[in-house]
N, C-alpha and C positions, 0 to 999 in steps of 0.2 A: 887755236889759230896755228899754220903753218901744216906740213907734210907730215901726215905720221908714217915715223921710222917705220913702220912695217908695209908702209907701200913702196911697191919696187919703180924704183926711178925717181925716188924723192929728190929735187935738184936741194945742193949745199946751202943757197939762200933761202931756204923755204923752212930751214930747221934751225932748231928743236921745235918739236910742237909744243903749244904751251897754251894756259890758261889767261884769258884776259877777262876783265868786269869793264863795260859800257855802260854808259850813260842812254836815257832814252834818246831816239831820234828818230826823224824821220827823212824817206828817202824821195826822188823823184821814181814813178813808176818805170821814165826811160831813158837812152841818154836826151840830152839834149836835142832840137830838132834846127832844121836849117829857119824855118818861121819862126820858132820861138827864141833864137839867139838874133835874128833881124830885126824882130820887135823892139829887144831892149838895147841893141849897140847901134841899129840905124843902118846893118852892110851885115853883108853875108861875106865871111873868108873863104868858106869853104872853095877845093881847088880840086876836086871830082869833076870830070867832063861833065860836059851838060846833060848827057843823055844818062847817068850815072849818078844823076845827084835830084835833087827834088825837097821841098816844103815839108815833108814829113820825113825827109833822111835825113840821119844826126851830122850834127854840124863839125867839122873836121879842119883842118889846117888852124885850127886853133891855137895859141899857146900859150904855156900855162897859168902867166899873169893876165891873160884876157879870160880865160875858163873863171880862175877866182873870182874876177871883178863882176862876171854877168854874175854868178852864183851869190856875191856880196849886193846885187843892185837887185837880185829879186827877196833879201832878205834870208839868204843861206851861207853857203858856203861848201867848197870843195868836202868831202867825207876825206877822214884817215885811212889808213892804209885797214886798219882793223875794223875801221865801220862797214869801210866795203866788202872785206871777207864775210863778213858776219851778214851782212845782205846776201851777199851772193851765196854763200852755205846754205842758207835758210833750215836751218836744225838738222842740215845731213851733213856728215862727217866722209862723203864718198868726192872723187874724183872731179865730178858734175853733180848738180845740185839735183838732177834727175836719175842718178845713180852711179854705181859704178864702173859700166862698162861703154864703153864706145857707141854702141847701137842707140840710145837715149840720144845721143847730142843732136843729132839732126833734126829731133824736134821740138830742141830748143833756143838753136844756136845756128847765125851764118857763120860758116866759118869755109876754109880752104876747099872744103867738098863737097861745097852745096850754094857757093854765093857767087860762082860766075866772074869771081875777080872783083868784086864790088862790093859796097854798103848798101843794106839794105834799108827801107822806110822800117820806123822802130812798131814795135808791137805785133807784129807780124809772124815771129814764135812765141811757141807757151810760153806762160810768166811760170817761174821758180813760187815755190809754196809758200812765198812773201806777197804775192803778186807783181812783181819787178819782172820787166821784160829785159834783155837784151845784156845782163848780167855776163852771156859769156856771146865772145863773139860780138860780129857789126861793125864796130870802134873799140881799138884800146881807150880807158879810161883814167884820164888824168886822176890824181890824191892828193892831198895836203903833204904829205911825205917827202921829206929828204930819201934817199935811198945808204943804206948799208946795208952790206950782205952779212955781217956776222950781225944785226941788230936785234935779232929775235933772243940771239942767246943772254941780253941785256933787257929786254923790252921790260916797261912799265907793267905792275899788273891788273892796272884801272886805266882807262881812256888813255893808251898809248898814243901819243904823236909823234912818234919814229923821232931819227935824229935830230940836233938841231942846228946842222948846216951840212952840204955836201957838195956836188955836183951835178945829181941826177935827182929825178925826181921818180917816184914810182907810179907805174901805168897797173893796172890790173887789168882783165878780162880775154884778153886776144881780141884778134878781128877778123875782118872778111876774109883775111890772107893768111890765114893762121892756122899752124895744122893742128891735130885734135891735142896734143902734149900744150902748146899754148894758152889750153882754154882750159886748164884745170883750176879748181876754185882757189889752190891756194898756190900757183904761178906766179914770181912775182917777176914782171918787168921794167925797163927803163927807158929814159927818155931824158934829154935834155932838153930844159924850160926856157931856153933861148931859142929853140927852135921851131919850126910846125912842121906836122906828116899828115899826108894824108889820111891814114889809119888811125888817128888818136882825136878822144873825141872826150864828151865829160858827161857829168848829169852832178847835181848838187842834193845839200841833205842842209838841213833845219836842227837844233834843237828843239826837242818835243816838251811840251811843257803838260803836269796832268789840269 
């Protein structure tokens, strides 16, 4: 987990790199969508113009005690910060989970040069070698996570749950508006969980049991 020192432009919250052991789990294949956060809260938040938004684009203006609670009413809950890296790497160690140079991302990811300013309906780029669509890019994704930027050089070395109070909460992925440095697998962002953006959106994870 986090930026290894020998890639250039490793940001200061993203280090040290280090060794984590997870638990099994399981993920949703996308974020969240505007129909399926309707179904179970009975209203769409989302604040995408209307010609920009739609049933199958992920649901946004969200905030982050509404993300947990849908994620808690389907029997899940929000992923940690290191559940979600560990999806989104899916066994690569590079930049993007479809490798390490820039030219990959467009065919996996909406992001600042290829999404028109907007979220796109989910599934719609390749899924990463997990099969999880939408990993980078679309909507930032909300986490269970407090945020610290020195946490990593403390972090647990089994099922980290980041701190345990803060301010911010940590986003992972980039989005539609995001430029390619954003959407690196192990970018971590923020957000405060009193708020809603446009841009931030969620998807949920399960404990897996065998």
């Amino acid at each position: 987990m986090g930026c290894p020192e020998l890639n250039a432009g490793c940001p200061a919250n993203a280090t040290p790199a280090h060794v984590v052991t997870l638990g099994s789990f399981e993920m949703l294949e996308t974020e969240v969508t505007e129909a399926q956060y309707e179904s179970v809260a009975s209203r769409n938040p989302s604040c995408s113009e209307p010609d920009k938004s739609g049933p199958d684009c992920p649901v946004e203006c969200i905030g982050w005690e509404w993300a947990r609670d849908f994620c808690q009413a389907i029997g899940g809950r929000l992923p940690t910060e290191a559940e979600w890296e560990y999806a989104a790497r899916a066994g690569t160690n590079k930049r993007y989970h479809c490798g390490p140079d820039l030219a990959c991302l467009d065919g996996v990811a909406w992001y600042a040069d290829n999404s028109g300013g907007t979220k796109q309906c989910v599934g719609t780029k390749n899924a990463n070698q997990l099969g999880l669509h939408d990993m980078l890019g679309n909507v930032w994704e909300w986490t269970a996570d407090w945020y610290d930027g020195d946490y990593y050089a403390a972090s647990a070395e089994t099922d980290p749950e980041g701190p345990p109070d803060g301010e911010w909460r940590v986003v992972r992925g980039g989005s539609f508006n995001s430029l390619d440095g954003a959407t690196w697998v192990y970018l971590r962002g923020i957000a405060d969980p009193e708020e809603v953006y446009s841009f931030v959106g969620f998807r949920c994870v399960r404990d897996a049991f065998p």
